[in-house]
C-alpha positions in Angstrom: 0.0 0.0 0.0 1.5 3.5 -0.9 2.5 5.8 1.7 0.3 8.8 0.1 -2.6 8.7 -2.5 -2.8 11.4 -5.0 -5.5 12.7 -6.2 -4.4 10.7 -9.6 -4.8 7.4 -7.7 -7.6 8.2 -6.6 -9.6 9.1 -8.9 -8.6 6.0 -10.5 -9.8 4.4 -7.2 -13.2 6.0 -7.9 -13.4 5.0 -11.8 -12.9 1.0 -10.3 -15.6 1.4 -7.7 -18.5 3.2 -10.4 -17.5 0.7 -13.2 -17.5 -2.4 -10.5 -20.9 -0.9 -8.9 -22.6 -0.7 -12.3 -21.4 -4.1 -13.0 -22.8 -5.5 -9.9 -26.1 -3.8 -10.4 -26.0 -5.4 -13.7 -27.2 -2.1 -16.1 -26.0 -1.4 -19.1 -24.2 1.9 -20.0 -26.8 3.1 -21.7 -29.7 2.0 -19.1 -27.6 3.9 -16.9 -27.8 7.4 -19.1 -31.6 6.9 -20.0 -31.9 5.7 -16.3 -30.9 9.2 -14.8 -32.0 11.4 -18.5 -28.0 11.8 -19.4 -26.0 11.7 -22.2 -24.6 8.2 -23.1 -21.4 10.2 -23.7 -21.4 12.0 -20.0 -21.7 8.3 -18.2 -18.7 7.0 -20.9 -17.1 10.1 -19.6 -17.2 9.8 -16.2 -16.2 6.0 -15.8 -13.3 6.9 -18.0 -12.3 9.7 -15.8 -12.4 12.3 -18.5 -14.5 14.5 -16.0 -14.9 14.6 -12.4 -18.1 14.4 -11.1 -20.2 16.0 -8.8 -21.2 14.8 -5.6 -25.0 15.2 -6.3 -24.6 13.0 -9.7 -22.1 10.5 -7.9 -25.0 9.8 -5.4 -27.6 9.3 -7.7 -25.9 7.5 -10.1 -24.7 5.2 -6.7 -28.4 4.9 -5.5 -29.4 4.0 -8.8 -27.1 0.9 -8.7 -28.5 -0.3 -5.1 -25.1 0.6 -3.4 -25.4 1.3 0.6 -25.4 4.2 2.2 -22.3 4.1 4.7 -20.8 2.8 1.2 -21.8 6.0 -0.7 -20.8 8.4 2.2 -17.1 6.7 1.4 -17.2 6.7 -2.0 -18.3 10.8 -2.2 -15.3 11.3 0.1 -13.1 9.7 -2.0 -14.6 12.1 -5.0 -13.9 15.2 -2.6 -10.1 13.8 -1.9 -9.5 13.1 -6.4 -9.8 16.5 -6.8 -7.3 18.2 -4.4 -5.0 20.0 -6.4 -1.3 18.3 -6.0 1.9 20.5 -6.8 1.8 19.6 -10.4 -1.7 20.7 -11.6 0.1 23.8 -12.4 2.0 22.3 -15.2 -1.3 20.0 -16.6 -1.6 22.1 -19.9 2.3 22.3 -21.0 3.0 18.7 -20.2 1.3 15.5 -21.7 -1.4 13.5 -20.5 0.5 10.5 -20.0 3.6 12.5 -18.0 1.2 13.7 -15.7 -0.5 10.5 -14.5 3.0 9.5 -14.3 3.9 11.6 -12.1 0.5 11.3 -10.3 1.2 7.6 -9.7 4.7 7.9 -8.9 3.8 10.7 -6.2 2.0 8.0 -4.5 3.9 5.0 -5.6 5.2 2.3 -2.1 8.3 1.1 -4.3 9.8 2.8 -7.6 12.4 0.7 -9.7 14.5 2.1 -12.6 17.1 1.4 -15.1 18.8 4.0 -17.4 21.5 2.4 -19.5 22.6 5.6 -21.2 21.4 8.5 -19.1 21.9 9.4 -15.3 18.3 9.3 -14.0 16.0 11.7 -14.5 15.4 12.6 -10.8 18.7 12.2 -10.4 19.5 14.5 -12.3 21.5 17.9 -11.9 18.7 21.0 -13.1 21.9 22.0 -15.4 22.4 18.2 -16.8 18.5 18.1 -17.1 18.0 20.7 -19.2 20.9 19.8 -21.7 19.5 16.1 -22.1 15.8 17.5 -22.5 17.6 20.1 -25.2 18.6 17.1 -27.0 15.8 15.6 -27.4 13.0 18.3 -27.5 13.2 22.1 -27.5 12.5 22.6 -24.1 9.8 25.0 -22.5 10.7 26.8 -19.5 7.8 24.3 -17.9 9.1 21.6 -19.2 13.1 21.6 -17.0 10.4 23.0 -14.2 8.6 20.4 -13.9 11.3 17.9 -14.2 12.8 19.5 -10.9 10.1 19.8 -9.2 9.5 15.9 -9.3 13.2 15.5 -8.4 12.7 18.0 -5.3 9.7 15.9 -4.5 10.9 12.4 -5.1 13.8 13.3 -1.9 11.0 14.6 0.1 9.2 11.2 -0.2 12.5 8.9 -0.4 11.8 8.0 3.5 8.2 6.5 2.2 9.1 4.6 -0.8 11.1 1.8 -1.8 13.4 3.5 -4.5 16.0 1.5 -6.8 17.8 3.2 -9.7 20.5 1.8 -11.8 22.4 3.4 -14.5 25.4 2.1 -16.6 28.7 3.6 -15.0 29.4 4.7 -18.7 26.6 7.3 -18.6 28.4 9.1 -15.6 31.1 9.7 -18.0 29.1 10.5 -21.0 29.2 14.1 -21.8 25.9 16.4 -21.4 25.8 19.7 -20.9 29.5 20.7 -20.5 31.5 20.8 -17.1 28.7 22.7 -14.7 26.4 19.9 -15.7 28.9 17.4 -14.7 30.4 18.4 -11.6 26.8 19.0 -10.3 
């Protein structure tokens, strides 16, 4: 079990509980939506977790599937607690979908296990040696090396709560990136 959920995992949490529900209660998507007068497309939407959604719709939609009470109470809590804001909602439109769940999971994650072959780490990282390596493959944003550090800041925070491993070839300690400042760092 992780230390910490983010609001990433749980909101995930919360899509497995509404799909599982609906599945117990047997109803189709679509019985669902003419069930409650909604779009098809806003029940897809919220299973998927495209959108958050409300607490007034979460307990209908829970009622309608016959769940319990005490079991709805938890379930709206754990809505409430998916959509904290976490430190990187700031960067949500300059970084990719799939970077940020990343970094939602791995905020949250008990154990995290790497291997980098030709690179130092990326929270391992120097902020100088970042920036050359994302110059190398992208032309970096400002947001972009921000956000990078700002997961490496984080990940020491919460090295006393995870499990971390990292392995990199002891070549790319002496594979050149970003000059001397980058290196000595």
């Amino acid at each position: 079990m992780a230390a910490a959920e983010s609001p990433t995992v749980r909101q995930r949490r919360l899509r497995v509980e509404l799909r599982r529900s609906r599945d117990g209660s047997g109803l189709t998507q679509d019985q669902v939506a003419e069930s409650l007068d909604w779009s098809l497309s806003k029940v897809i939407r919220i299973e998927s977790g495209a959108v958050n959604i409300s607490t007034t719709d979460l307990r209908a939609l829970l009622s309608l599937y016959g769940v319990a009470e005490e079991r709805i109470a938890e379930l709206v809590t754990l809505a409430r607690a998916a959509r904290e804001r976490a430190w990187w909602s700031g960067y949500k439109k300059v970084i990719s979908q799939q970077y940020y769940d990343l970094i939602g999971y791995e905020s949250a994650a008990a154990a995290i296990r790497q291997f980098e072959p030709l690179v130092i780490p990326g929270l391992l990282q120097t902020q100088e040696y970042a920036h050359a390596y994302i110059s190398g493959i992208i032309s970096p944003s400002a947001a972009a090396t921000s956000t990078r550090w700002s997961r490496s800041g984080c990940a020491a925070r919460r090295s006393s709560n995870a499990t971390t491993r990292r392995c990199c070839s002891s070549s790319s300690t002496s594979r050149p990136c970003g000059g001397r400042s980058a290196a000595r760092a």
